[in-house]
N, C-alpha and C positions, 0 to 999 in steps of 0.2 A: 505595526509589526512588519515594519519593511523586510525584504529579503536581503541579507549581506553577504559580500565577495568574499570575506576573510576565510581562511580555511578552518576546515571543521577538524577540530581534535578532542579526543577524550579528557585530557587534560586542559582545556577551555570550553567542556561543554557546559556546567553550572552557568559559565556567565552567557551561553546562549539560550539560556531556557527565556522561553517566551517570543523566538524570534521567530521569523518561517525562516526557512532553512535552503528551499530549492523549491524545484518542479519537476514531476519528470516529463517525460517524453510522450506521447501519445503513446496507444496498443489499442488495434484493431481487433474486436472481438467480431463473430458472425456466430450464423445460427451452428455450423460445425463443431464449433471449440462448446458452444451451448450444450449441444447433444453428449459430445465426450464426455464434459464435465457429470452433465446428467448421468451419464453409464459410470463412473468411476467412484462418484459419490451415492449410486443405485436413488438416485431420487429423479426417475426418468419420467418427470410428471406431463401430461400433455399442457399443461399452461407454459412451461418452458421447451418441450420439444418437439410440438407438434402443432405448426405453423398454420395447418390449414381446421382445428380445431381452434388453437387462437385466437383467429380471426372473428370469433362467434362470440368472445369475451368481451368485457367492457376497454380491455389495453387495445385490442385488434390487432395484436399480433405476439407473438412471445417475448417473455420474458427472461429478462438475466436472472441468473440465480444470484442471493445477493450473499451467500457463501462465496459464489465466483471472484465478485468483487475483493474480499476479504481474502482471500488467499491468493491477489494479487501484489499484497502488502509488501511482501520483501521484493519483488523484481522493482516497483515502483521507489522502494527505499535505496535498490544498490542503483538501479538508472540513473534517478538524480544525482551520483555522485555525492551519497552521502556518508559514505563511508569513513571515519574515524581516519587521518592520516596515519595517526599512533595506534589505531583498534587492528589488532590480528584479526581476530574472527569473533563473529556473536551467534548467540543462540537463541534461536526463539523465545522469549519467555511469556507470552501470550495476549494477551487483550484486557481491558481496562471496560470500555465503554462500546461496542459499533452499535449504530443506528442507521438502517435501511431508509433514507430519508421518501424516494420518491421512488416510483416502479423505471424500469428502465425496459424500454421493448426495442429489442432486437431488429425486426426491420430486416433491411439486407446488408445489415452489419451496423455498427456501434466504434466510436472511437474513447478512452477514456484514458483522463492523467490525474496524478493526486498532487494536491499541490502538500508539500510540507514543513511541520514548525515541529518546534522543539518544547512539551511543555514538563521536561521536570527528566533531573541527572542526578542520580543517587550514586553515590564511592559507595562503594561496596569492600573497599581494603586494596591491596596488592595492583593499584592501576586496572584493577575492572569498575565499572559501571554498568550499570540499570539506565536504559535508557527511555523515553516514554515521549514516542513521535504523535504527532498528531497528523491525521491523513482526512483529507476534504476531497472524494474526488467528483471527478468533474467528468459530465457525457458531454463531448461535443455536441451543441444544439441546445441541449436543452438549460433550462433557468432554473438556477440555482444549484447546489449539489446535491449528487443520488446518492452520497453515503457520507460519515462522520465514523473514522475509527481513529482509536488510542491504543496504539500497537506499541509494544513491551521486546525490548532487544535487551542481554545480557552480553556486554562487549568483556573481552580480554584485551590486557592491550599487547602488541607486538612484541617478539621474543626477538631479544639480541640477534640472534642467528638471521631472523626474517629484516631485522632493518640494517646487518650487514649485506645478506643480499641484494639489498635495495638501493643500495648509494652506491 
């Protein structure tokens, strides 16, 4: 499942199912963006934000929240420039499978990218699709990947008006 140049469209997405699709870009997480996340999802647990009680765990040191990972999903889907040429806009439509593969300890920062494929494009009528990415992503350093998600987009495709704007 090589990665291909071709450009990505909703109206050729069927014949790319099964391909990987891109990469994205790295994103530097630290223990800061750790602790927000902790405060905003109220799950402020000391194994994730409290560095010097970590250290006393078997990781030795904090951990990412593996929620964190997963609601990196769309930044890492529009980065790699995956977006639909012919897709207006999508909307979440959820998840399928994630698995938390391996812990991921914070340190004095983390870098992580997802690499992505394409496994399944449903017509849904009227030029939308269902879309169903697969996402592996990857900690810099470490071997093998710390997550496996099947993240679920509902595309539209592009309204006359937006692809007169465009040309």
């Amino acid at each position: 499942m090589a990665a291909t140049n071709q450009a990505f469209y909703l109206s050729n997405a069927e014949q790319r199912v099964g391909q990987k699709l891109g990469v994205s870009d790295w994103v530097f997480i630290d223990q800061v963006q750790v602790n927000v996340f902790g405060e905003v999802t109220r799950w402020r647990t000391p194994g994730h934000c409290d560095p010097e009680y970590a250290k006393t765990t078997r990781y030795g040191g904090t951990l990412l929240h593996g929620f964190h990972m997963v609601s990196l999903l769309s930044h890492f889907y529009r980065d790699a420039k995956l977006w639909p040429k012919d897709g207006g806009y999508p909307l979440n439509y959820g998840l399928d499978k994630v698995r938390v593969l391996q812990p991921v300890v914070i340190g004095d920062g983390i870098r992580l990218r997802s690499h992505i494929s394409l496994k399944d494009a449903t017509p849904k009528g009227n030029g939308e699709y269902l879309l169903k990415t697969c996402h592996e992503i990857e900690v810099e350093g470490l071997q093998g990947y710390a997550m496996y998600a099947e993240y679920l987009t509902y595309w539209y495709p592009k309204a006359a008006e937006q692809e007169a704007a465009e040309a």
